[in-house]
Structures are given as C-alpha cells and as structure tokens.
LOMAR-993983 format. One record per residue (C-alpha): residue number from 1; x, y negated, z. Coordinates in pm, 1 decimal. Last residue first. Example, Ala and Ser with C-alpha at 12.3 -4.5 7.8 and 13.67 -1.06 7.14 Angstrom:
BEGIN
kolvo;u;v;w
2;1367.0;106.0;714.0
1;1230.0;450.0;780.0
! end
This chain:
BEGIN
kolvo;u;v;w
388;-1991.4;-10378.2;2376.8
387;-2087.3;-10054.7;2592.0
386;-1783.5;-9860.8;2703.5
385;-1751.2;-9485.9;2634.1
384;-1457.9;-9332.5;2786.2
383;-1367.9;-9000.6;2596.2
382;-1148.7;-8733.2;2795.2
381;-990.1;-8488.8;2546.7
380;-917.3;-8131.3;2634.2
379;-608.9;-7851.8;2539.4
378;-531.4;-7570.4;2636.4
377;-147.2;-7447.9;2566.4
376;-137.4;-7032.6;2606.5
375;82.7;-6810.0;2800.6
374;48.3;-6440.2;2678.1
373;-66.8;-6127.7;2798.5
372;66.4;-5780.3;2679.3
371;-60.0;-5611.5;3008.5
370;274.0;-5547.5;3149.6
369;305.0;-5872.0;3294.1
368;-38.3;-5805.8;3496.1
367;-234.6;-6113.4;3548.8
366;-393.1;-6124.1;3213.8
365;-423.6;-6452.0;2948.0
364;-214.8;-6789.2;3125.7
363;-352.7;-7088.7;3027.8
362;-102.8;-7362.1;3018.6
361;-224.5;-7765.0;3049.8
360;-254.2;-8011.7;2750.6
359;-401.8;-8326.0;2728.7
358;-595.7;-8621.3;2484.0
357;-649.9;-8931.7;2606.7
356;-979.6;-9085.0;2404.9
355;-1104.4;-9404.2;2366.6
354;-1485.9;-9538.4;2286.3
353;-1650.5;-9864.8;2189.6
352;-2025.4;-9959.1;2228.3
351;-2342.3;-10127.1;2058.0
350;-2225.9;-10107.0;1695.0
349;-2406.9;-9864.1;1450.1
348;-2093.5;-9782.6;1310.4
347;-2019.3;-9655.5;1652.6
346;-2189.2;-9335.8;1606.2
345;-1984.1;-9268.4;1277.6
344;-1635.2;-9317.7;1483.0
343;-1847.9;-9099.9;1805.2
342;-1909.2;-8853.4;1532.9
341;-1575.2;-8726.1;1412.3
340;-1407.8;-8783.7;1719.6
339;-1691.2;-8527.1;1880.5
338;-1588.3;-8334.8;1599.2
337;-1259.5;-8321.0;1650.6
336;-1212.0;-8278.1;2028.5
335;-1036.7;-7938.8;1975.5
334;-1056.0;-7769.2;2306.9
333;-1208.5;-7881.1;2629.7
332;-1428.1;-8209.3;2607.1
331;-1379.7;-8456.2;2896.1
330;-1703.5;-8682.7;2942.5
329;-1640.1;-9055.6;3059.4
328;-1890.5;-9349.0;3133.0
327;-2096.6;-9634.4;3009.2
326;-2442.4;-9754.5;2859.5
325;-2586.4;-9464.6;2982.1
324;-2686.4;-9409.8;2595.6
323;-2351.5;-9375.3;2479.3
322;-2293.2;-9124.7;2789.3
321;-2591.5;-8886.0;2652.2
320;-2448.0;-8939.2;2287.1
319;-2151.5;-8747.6;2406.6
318;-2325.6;-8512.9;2601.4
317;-2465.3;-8438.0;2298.8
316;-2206.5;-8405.9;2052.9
315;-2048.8;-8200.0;2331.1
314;-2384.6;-7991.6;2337.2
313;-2364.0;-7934.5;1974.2
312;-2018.0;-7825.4;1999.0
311;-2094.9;-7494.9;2211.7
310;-2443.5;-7456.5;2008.4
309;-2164.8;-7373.9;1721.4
308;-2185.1;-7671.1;1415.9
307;-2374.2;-7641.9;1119.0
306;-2287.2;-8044.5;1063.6
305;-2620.7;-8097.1;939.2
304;-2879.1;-8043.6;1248.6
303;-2595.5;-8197.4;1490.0
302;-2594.8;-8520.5;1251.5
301;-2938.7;-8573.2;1209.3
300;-3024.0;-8555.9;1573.1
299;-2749.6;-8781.9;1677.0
298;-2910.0;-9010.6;1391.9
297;-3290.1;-8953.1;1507.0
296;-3302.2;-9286.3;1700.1
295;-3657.0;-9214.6;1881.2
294;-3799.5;-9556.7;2062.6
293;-3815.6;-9697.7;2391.7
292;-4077.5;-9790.9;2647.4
291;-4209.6;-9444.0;2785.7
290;-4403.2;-9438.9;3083.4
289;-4471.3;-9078.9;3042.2
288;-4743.4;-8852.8;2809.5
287;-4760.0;-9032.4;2478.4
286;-4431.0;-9088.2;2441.4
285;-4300.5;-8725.3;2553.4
284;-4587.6;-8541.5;2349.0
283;-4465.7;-8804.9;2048.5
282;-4073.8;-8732.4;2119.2
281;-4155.6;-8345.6;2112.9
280;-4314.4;-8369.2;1777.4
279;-4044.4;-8531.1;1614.8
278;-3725.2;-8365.8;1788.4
277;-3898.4;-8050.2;1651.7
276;-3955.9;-8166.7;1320.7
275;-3590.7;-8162.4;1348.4
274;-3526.2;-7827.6;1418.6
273;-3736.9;-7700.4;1147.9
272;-3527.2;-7890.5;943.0
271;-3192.2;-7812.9;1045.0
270;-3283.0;-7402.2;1057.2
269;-2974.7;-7181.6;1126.2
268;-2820.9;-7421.7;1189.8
267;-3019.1;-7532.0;1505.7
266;-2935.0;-7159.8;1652.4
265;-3259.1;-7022.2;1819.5
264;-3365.0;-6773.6;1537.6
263;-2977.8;-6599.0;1534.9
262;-3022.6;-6582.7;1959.1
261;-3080.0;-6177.7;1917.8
260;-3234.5;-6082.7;1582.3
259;-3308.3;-5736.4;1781.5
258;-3414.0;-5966.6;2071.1
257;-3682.1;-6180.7;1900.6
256;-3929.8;-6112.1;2097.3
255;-3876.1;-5754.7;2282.9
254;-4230.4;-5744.2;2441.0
253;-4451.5;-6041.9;2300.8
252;-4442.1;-6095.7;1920.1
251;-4270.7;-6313.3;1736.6
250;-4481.2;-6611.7;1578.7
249;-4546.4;-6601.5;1275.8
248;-4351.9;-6706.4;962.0
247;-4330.2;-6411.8;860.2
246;-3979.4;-6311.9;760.3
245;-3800.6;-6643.1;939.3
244;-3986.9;-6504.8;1286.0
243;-4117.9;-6802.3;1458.0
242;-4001.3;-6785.4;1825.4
241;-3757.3;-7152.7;1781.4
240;-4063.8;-7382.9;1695.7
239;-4312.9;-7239.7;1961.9
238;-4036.0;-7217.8;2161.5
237;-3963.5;-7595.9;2198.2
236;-4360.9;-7658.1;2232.2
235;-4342.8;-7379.6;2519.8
234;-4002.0;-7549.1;2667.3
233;-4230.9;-7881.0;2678.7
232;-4510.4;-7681.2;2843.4
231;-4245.5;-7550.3;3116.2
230;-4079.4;-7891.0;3156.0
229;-4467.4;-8049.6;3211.6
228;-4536.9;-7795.3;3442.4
227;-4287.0;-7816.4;3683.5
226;-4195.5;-8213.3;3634.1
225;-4601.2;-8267.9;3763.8
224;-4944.7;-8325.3;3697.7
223;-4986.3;-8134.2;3330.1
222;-5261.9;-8201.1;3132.1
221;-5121.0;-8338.0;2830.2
220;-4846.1;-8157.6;2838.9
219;-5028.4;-7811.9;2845.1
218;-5264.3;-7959.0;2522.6
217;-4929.0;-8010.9;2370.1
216;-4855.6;-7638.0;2397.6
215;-5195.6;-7555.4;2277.1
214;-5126.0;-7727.1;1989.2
213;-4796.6;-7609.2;1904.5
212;-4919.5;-7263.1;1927.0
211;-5217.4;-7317.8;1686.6
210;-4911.2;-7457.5;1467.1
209;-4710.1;-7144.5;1496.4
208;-4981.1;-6913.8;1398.8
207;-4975.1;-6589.2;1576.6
206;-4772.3;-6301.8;1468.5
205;-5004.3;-6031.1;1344.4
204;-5247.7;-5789.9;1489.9
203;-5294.2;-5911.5;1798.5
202;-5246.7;-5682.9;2103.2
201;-4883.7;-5711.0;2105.3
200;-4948.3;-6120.5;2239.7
199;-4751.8;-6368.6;2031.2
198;-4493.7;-6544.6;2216.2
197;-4497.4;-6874.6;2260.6
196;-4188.2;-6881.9;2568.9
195;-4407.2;-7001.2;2856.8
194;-4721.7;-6866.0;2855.8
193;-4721.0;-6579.2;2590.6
192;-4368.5;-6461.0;2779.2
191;-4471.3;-6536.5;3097.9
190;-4672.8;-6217.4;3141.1
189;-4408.6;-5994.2;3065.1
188;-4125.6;-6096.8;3268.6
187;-3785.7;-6107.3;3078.5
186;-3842.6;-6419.1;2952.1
185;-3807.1;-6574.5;3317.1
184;-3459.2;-6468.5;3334.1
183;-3352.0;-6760.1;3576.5
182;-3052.6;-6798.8;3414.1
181;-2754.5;-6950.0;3703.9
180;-2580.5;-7295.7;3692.1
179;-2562.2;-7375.1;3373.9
178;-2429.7;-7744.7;3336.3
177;-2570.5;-8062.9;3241.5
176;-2388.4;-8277.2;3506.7
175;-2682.4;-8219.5;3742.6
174;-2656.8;-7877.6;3724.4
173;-2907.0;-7673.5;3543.4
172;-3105.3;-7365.2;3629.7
171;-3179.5;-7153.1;3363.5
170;-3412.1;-7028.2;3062.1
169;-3788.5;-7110.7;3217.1
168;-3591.8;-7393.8;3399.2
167;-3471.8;-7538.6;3087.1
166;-3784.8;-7785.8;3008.1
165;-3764.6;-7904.8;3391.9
164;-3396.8;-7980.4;3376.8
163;-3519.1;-8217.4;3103.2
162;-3789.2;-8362.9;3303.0
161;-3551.8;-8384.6;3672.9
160;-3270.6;-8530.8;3406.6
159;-3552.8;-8814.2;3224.3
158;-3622.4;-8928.6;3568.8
157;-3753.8;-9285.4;3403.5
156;-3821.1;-9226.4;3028.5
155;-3632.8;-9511.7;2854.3
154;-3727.0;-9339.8;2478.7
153;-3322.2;-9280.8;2348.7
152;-3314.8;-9127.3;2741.9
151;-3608.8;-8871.2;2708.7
150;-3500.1;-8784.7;2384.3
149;-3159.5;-8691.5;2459.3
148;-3276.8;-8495.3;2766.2
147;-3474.9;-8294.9;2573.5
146;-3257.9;-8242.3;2315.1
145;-3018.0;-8133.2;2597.7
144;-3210.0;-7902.9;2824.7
143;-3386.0;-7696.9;2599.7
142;-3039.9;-7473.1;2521.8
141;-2843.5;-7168.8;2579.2
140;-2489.9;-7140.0;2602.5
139;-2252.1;-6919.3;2706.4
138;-1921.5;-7071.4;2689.5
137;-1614.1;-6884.3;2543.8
136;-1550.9;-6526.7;2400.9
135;-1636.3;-6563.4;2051.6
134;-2014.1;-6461.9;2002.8
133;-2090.7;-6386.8;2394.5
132;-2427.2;-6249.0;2430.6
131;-2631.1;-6311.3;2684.2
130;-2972.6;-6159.2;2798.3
129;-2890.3;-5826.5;2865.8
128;-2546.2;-5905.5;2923.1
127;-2589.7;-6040.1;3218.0
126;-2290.1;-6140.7;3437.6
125;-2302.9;-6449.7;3276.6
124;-2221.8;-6323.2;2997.3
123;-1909.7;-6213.0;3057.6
122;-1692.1;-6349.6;3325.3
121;-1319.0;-6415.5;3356.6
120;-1420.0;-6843.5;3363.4
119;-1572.0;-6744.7;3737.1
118;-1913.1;-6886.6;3814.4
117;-1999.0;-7210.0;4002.2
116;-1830.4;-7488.8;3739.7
115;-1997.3;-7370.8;3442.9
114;-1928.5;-7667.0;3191.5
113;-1587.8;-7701.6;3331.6
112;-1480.9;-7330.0;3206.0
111;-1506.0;-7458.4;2851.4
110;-1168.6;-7323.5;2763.9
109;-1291.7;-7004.8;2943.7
108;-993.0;-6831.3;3096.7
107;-806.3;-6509.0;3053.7
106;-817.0;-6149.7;3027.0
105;-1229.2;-6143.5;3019.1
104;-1425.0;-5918.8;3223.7
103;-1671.6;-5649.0;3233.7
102;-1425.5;-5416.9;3432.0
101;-1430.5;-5106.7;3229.1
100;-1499.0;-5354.8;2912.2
99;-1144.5;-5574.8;2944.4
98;-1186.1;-5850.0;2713.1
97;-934.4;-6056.5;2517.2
96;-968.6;-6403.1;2432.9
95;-1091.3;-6633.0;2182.4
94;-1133.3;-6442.8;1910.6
93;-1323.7;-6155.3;2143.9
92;-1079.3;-5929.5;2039.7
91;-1168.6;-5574.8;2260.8
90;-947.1;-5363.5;2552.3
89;-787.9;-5036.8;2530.3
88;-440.8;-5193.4;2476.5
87;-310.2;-4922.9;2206.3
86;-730.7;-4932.3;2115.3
85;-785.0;-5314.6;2020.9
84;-1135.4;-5285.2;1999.8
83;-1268.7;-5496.6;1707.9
82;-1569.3;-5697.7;1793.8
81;-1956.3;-5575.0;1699.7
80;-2121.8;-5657.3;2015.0
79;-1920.9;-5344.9;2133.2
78;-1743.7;-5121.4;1852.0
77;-1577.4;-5232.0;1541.3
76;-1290.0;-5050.6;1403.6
75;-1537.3;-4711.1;1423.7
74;-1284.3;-4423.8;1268.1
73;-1162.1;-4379.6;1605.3
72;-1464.7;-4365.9;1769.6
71;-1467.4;-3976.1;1744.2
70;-1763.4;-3900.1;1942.9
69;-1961.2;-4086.5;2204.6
68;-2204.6;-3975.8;2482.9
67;-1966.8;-3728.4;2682.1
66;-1867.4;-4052.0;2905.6
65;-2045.3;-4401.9;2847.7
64;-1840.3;-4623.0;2623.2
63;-1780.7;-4963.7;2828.7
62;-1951.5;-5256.0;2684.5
61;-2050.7;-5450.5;2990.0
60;-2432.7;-5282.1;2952.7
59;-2302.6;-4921.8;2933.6
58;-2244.5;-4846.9;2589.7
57;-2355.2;-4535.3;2386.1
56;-2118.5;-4415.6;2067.7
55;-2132.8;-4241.1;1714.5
54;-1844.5;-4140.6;1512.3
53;-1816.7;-4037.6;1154.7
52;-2205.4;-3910.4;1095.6
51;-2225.7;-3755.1;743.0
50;-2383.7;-3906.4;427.2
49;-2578.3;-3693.0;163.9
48;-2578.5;-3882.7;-153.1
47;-2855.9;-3898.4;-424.9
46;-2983.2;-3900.5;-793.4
45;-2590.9;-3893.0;-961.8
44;-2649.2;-3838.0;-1320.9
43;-2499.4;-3568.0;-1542.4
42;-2861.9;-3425.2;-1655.8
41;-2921.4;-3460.3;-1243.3
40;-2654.4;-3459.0;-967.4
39;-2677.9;-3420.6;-604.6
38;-2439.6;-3383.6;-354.4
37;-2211.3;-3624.7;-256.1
36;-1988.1;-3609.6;29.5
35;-1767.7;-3885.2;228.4
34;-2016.0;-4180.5;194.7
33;-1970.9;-4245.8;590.9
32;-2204.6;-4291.4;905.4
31;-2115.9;-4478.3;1190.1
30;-2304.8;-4489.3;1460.6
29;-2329.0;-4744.3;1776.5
28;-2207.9;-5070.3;1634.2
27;-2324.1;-5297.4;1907.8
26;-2503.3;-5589.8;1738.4
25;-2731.3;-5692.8;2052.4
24;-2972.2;-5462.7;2049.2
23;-2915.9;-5168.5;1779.3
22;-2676.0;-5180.9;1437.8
21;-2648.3;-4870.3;1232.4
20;-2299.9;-4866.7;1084.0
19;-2308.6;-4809.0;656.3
18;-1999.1;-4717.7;460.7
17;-2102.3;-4811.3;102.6
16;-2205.9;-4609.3;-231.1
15;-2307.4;-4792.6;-588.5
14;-2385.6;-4571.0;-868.2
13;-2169.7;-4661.2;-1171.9
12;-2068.8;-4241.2;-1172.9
11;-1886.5;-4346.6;-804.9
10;-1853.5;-4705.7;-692.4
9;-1736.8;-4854.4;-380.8
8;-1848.7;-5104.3;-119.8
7;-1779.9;-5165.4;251.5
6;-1975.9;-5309.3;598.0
5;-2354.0;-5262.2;466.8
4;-2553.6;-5323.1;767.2
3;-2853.3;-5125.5;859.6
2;-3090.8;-5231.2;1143.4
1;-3267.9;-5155.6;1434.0
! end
C-alpha cells in the first residue's frame, strides 16, 4: 500500500492535499479529502482530520463490486488508476476505451499482430492478476528478446529454442516472437526463489543480488539442456530486475515486487543496471554454448537511453533481430518513428540497407452505433532489411 499525493493547497502556510490510497495494481480504492480541519495551537494549525469521499472494491476486470463502494463520484480516477468516463460507463485507457462489466476493450489492439492467438478486445491477457495494461495496447513482458539478441550478435546455433527457453518461466512464445499464453510460473511459491531470485520470507533481509547472480551462473553452468539453461538464464535476468531500488536487496518471496507492479522490470527505469545485464548474460552465454561471435552493445545502448515503452523496445528489437538475419521484413503497427530513428543510426555502421512502405487501414472502436464509437485510421510500416 501506498499514499499518493494527487492535489495541493495551502491553509495558515501549512500544506494540505487530497490523498487516494493506492493497493495492487494502482486501483484507486479510497479517497480521502482535506475538507475539515480541526486543530489549532497558540494560532497554529498542529493537525487535520480528513474524511473518506468515496471508497470502492474491484472485481479483477475492474468492475465495482455491488454494496462495496460509496460515492465514486468524487473519485475521477478509478481502476488501474484511468479516468472512468461515467455518461458512457466505461474507462480511457488512452488508447482505447474499456468496457469493465465485460473485461473488454471497445476496439482493437494496434499491436494485435504481436498476439496473433488471442482476441485484440482483451485485457490483460485475460489475467489481470498478473498484467496490467498501462495504455490499452500490447501486453508485454520480456526475457525473450535480449536474450535472443545476444544469442544471435554471438552466432549461438538454436538461439530461438534458448531464448524461448529464458521466457518460459513468464510465457510461451511463438516462433515469430510473440506471446502466446503466460505460464504464471511466479505465481507458485516454490519457484519463486528458484526461478525468479526471490529472496526467501524466512531471511531477514533481501538477499544479496550478487550472491544471486552467482548461483544463477552456477545453474548455467551445469545445466544439460534448453529447459534448464532458459530457466537459469531468466534467474540471472531476475536477479537484476527483483532488486528492490530502496534496498538494494533482493525482493522478497510471496508478493515480490507486486505492489511496485512491473515499475522494477522497465529498462528505463534503470539503463545501467540493465546493461550490466546484457554483460553478464553474454559471458554465461559465451562461456556455456558454441559461441563464435561477439557482443555489439549499440542496440543495447540505444533501447537503455531512448526511455522508450517495453512496446517499442521490442520493435527496436525485432528490428535488430532481422539486421542480424542478414535479411527480411517486420511490419511495425503505429508510429514507426523510432524504429526509423534507429535503423538510419544502425546503418551508420554499414552492413545493410532498409525501406519502409508505410499504410493505413480503419479501425472501427464499439460495435453498437449508439455506443459513441468512432472510426479510426491505423497505421503500420513494413521495413525490408537487405544486407549490403
């Protein structure tokens, strides 16, 4: 739980604020206000007595479970912290609308290619214990493509089945890259020390992320197959991404880092830890396989800079993924300009050439043309890489 200050006055000099408690995965569930004061001393204001403006509980889809909420009309921002839109009872997800009595979306994913066995209405993958949608498109999560990045800049053979391997613990993967279901293993107790780095509850602080590291690498070292070598590889990847920024310890085993939600896992939230990363998992990789290539960390560089969305990230990669196949096409749904952006810095490096054809198609938001839906242009850029 935490508190986050949403508004600011001042009364006397003395700072107040609106305050909404925050629980889980940012759902604003109270609300409490600065409405009375109470207290004065020799003229001076010693403390303020707040009352409760609206409070609410959620089923998991975001839906306000009935006789459990009160007043929510002073609460502007409700489930995972987006603004319900209450003359259309449904909630801006930036992107696109959201119904929460039906746990869907009014409208397509843009990215709805990268997920090409679930529905682009969805939410969350139909999980939203483990997901969290931040704007309303792709859910992402993501071993998989560093990994695979690596791999291929160091000429591992079956670099896919290895990278595919190092996701597994989080989700199964296509073989063009895409989720294809979560496999949810974090949710089962006894694989979180093994396979995610967390820190058992019965220690008494966060464990040290380098003794973690280590025994992750020992894992590689000794593993005999893809299985175990993709789950010890996740465990070196987690071992980076479970330290708590307050500690820096390890999270602890049981909720993890769920009241921070994914904030730890984002690579801008933390370039450089991110980056030793890349490091240490292309030695464990090198030393382990029949590696004959070496670590370009320029892709890396640039994703761990730009502060991009994980969404964009994994266009950058997929990007440098085709450069590094020596030829091929990737279509990128939305605006294109960052993958423009680093494909004409890429190719200072000489090696390939690229072209784009950019197109547009209508996206239609809601089925019912009462609803308030509109007709939307979509647009996505195919790249062909060719190698010079």
């Amino acid at each position: 739980m935490k508190i986050s200050f949403t508004t600011y006055q001042t009364y006397n000099g003395c700072e107040l604020s609106d305050l909404s408690i925050v629980i889980g995965i940012s759902n604003v569930r109270v609300v409490l206000t600065d409405r009375r004061v109470s207290t004065y001393n020799s003229g001076l204001l010693t403390s303020v007595s707040t009352d409760i403006s609206s409070w609410s509980d959620y089923f998991s889809f975001g839906w306000e479970i009935p006789g459990r909420s009160v007043d929510l009309q002073d609460a502007r921002n409700t489930f995972n912290g987006k603004e319900l839109d209450r003359e259309w009872d449904r909630i801006d997800f930036e992107a696109r609308p959201y119904n929460r009595k039906t746990g869907r979306f009014e409208g397509t994913d843009i990215y709805e290619r990268q997920a090409p066995n679930w529905t682009p209405y969805r939410y969350a993958f139909d999980g939203p214990i483990q997901w969290k949608d931040d704007d309303g498109n792709y859910e992402t999560d993501g071993h998989y493509w560093t990994v695979l990045i690596v791999a291929k800049m160091l000429k591992v053979r079956n670099a896919r089945l290895i990278a595919e391997a190092a996701e597994a613990p989080d989700n199964i993967m296509t073989k063009d890259g895409y989720v294809e279901r979560s496999t949810n293993t974090w949710l089962d107790f006894s694989l979180q020390v093994k396979d995610h780095a967390f820190t058992t509850i019965s220690a008494s602080e966060g464990a040290d992320p380098a003794k973690e590291r280590a025994f992750s690498r020992q894992l590689a070292q000794s593993a005999d197959d893809y299985e175990s070598f993709g789950k010890a590889l996740h465990r070196l990847g987690d071992s980076y991404a479970h330290v708590n920024p307050s500690t820096g310890k390890m999270f602890f085993q049981g909720f993890g880092h769920l009241f921070k939600w994914k904030t730890p896992d984002k690579i801008k939230n933390r370039p450089n830890l991110y980056l030793s990363y890349v490091k240490d998992l292309a030695g464990v990789i090198k030393e382990r396989t029949d590696a004959t290539g070496d670590i370009d960390l320029f892709v890396f560089d640039y994703v761990a800079q730009s502060g991009f969305s994980t969404e964009k990230n994994i266009d950058i990669y997929r990007a440098e993924s085709t450069i590094l196949d020596g030829s091929g096409t990737f279509t990128i749904s939305g605006d294109a300009r960052h993958v423009e952006d680093f494909l004409s810095k890429r190719s200072e490096k000489g090696g390939f050439s690229y072209s784009s054809t950019t197109t547009s198609t209508i996206s239609v938001s809601g089925s019912d043309p009462g609803s308030g839906a509109m007709n939307s242009s979509v647009t996505s850029t195919t790249f062909t890489i060719t190698k010079d």
